[in-house]
Each structure stands twice: as C-alpha cells, then as structure tokens.
matplotlib code that plots the C-alpha trace (Angstrom):
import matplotlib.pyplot as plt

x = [100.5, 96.9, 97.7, 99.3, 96.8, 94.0, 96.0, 96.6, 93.0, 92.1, 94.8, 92.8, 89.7, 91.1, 91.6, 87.9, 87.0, 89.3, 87.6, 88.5, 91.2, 94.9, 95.2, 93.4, 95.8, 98.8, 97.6, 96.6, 100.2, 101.3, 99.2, 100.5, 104.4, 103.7, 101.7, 104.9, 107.1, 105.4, 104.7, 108.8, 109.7, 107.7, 108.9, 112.5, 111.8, 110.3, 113.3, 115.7, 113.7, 114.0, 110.2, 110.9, 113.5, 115.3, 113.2, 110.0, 111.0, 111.8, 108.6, 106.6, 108.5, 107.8, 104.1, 104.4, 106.2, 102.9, 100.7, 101.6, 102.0, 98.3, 97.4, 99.5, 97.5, 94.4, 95.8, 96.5, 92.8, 91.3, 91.5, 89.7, 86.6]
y = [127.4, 126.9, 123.1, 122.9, 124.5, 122.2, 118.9, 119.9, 120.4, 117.0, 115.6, 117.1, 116.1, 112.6, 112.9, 113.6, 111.0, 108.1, 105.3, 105.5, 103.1, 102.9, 101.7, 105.0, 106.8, 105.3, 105.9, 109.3, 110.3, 108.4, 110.8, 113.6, 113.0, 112.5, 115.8, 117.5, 115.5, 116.7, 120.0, 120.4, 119.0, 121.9, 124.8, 123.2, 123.5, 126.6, 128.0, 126.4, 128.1, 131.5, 131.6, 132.6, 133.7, 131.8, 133.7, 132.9, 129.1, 129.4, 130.9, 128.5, 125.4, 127.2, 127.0, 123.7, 122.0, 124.0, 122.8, 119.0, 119.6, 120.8, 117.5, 115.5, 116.5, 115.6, 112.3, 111.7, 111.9, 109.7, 106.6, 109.2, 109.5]
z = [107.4, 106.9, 106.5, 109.2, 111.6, 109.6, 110.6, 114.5, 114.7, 112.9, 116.0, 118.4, 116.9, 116.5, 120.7, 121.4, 119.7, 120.5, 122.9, 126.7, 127.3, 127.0, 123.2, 122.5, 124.8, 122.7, 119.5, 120.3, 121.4, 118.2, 115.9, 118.1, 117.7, 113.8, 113.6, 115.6, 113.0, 109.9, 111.1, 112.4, 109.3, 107.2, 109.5, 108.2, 104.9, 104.9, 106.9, 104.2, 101.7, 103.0, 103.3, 106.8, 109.3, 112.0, 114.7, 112.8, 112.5, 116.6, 117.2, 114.9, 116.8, 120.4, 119.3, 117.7, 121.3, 123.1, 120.9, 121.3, 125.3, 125.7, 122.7, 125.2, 128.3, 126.6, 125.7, 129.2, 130.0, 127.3, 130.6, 133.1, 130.5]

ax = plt.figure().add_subplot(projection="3d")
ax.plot(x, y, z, "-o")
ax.set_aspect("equal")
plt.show()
C-alpha cells in the first residue's frame, strides 16, 4: 500500500513540474493512466491473494478512480500556467 501511495505522489509531483504546454498535458495523463494501471493491477492481485476482501478492493479502486480524476484536473491545467 505504501508503494502505491509513494508512486501517486511521484505522479502528482511529476504534474507540478511538467512544462506548460500540451506535450506536457499528454504525457502527464500518460503517467496518470499507467499509475491507475499499475495500481488496479495490484488491488487485483492482492484481492486474488486473499490479502483483502472484495469490498476492500472496491473501496481501494473508488479511491484509486478519485485519485486519477483530481491528477486529471491538474493535468488539464498544466496550458493555463
């Protein structure tokens, strides 16, 4: 879990310090899909290994679909900086 929280802050880290124009914007949504990706595909696991329960998994993916909508937002406003 750490890990995961450690890698969607390196994302979000990444987003503050992209440069302001559309490339940026596009490569930030890039390294948010493959944090959402890696981090769906560890909830998965960890659900198939009876780590967790099905509600936890649907919890962790509810926060994990929040988490890249707010990324997302930011994204959107790389061009407006």
């Amino acid at each position: 879990m750490k890990k995961i929280v450690a890698f969607a802050s390196a994302a979000v880290l990444g987003l503050g310090l992209a440069a302001c124009d559309s490339a940026a914007e596009n490569q930030a949504e890039e390294n948010i899909e493959e944090m959402e990706d890696a981090r769906d595909a560890e909830v998965n696991q960890m659900e198939a290994d009876g780590v967790i329960t099905d509600e936890q998994a649907d919890a962790m993916d509810d926060q994990t679909d929040a988490m890249e909508e707010s990324m997302e937002e930011q994204a959107d406003n790389i061009d407006g900086m």
